[in-house]
C-alpha positions as CSV (number, residue, x, y, z in Angstrom):
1,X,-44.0,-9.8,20.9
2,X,-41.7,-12.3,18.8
3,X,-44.8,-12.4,16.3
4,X,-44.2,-8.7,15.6
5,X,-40.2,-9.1,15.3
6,X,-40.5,-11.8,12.9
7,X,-43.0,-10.0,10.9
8,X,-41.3,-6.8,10.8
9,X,-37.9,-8.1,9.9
10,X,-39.0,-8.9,6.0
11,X,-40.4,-5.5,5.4
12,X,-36.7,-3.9,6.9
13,X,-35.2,-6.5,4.9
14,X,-37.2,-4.6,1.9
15,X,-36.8,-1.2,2.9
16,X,-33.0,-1.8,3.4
17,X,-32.5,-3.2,-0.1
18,X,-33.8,-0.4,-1.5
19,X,-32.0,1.9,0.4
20,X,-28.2,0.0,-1.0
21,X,-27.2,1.0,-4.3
22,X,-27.1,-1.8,-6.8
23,X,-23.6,-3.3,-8.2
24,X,-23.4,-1.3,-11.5
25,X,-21.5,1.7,-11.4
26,X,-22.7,5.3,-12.4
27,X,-20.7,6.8,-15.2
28,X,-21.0,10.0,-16.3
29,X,-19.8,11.2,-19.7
30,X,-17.0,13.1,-20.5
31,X,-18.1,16.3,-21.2
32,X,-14.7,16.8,-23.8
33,X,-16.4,14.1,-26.0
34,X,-15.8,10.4,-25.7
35,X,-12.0,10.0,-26.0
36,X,-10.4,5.7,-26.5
37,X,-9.0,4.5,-23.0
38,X,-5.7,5.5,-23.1
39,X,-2.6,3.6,-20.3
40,X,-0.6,7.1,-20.1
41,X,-3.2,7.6,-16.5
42,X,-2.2,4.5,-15.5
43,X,1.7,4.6,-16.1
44,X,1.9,8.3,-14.7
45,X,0.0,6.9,-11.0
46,X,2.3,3.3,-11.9
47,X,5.3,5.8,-11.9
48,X,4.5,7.9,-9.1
49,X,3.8,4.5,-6.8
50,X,7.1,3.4,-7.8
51,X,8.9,7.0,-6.8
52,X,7.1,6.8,-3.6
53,X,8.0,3.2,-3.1
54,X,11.9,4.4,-3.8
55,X,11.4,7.2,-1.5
56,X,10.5,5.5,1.7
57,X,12.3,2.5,0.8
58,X,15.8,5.3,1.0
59,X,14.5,6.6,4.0
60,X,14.0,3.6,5.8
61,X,17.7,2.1,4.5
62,X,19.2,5.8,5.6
63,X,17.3,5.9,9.0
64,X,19.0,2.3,9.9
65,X,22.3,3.5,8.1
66,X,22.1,6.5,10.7
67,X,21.3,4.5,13.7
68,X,24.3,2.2,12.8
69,X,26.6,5.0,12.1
70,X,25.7,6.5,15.7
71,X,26.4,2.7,17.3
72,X,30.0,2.5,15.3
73,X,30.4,5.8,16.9
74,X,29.7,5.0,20.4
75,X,31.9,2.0,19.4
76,X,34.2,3.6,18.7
77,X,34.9,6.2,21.5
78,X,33.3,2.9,24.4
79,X,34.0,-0.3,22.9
80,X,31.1,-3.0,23.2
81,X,31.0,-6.6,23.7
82,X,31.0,-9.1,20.7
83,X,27.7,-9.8,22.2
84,X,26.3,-5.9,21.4
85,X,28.3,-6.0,18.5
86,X,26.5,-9.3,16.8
87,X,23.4,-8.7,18.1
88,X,23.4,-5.2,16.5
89,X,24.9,-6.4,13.1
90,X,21.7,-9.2,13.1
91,X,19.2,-6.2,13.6
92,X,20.5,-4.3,11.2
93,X,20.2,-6.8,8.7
94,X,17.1,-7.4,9.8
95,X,15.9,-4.4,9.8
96,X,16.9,-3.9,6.0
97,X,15.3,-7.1,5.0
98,X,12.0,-6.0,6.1
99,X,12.5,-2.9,4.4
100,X,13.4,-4.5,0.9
101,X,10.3,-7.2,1.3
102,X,8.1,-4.4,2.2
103,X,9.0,-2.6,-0.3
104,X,8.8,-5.1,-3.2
105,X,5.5,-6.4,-2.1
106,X,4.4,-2.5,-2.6
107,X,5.8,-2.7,-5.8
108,X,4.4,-5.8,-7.2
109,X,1.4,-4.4,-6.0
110,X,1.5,-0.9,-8.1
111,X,2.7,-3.7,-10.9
112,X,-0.6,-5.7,-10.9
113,X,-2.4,-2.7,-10.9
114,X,-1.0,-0.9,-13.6
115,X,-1.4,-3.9,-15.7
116,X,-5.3,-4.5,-14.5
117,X,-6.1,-1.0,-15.2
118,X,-4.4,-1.2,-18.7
119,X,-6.2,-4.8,-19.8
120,X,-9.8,-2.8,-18.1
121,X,-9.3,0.2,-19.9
122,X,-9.6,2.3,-16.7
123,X,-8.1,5.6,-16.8
């Protein structure tokens, strides 16, 4: 029985290579003509990463504004401890700090494509 594994295995191995596409891309031709790469694609999707990366970046910041309005309200009308109050303030700022780092990283990601697809040529 193992005789027949082992010898079946290098004709899958065959028939599975064959089946995989091989590394180089397909392109198919404009049918416009051939037009010279141009980087206005790539700052139009650059720009619309970086307006997306604003957007939730305000939403997050006004979603933890919100919250902490609603605590200095409550605070307000039922004082809290020092405790509550600290412990809040550190979570807040927290919270904003992840926001800001997980926004930037997004951003110097849409940077470092922008620029890849402009030295490529990609569209």
């Amino acid at each position: 029985m193992s005789a027949v594994i082992r010898a079946a295995l290098p004709n899958a191995f065959v028939v599975l290579r064959s089946i995989l596409p091989g590394r180089r891309t397909i392109r198919i031709p404009n049918p416009h003509g051939r037009r010279c790469p141009s980087h206005w694609s790539s700052a139009l999707k650059f720009v619309g990463h970086v307006a997306t990366t604003a957007f939730v970046f305000v939403s997050l910041v006004t979603v933890v504004w919100s919250v902490s309005l609603i605590f200095g309200l409550l605070q307000s009308t039922n004082p809290f401890s020092a405790d509550a109050l600290r412990v809040f303030g550190l979570l807040e700022s927290i919270l904003i700090r992840l926001d800001a780092a997980a926004c930037g990283i997004v951003l110097l990601f849409g940077i470092g494509r922008y620029v890849l697809n402009v030295i490529k040529g990609d569209s």
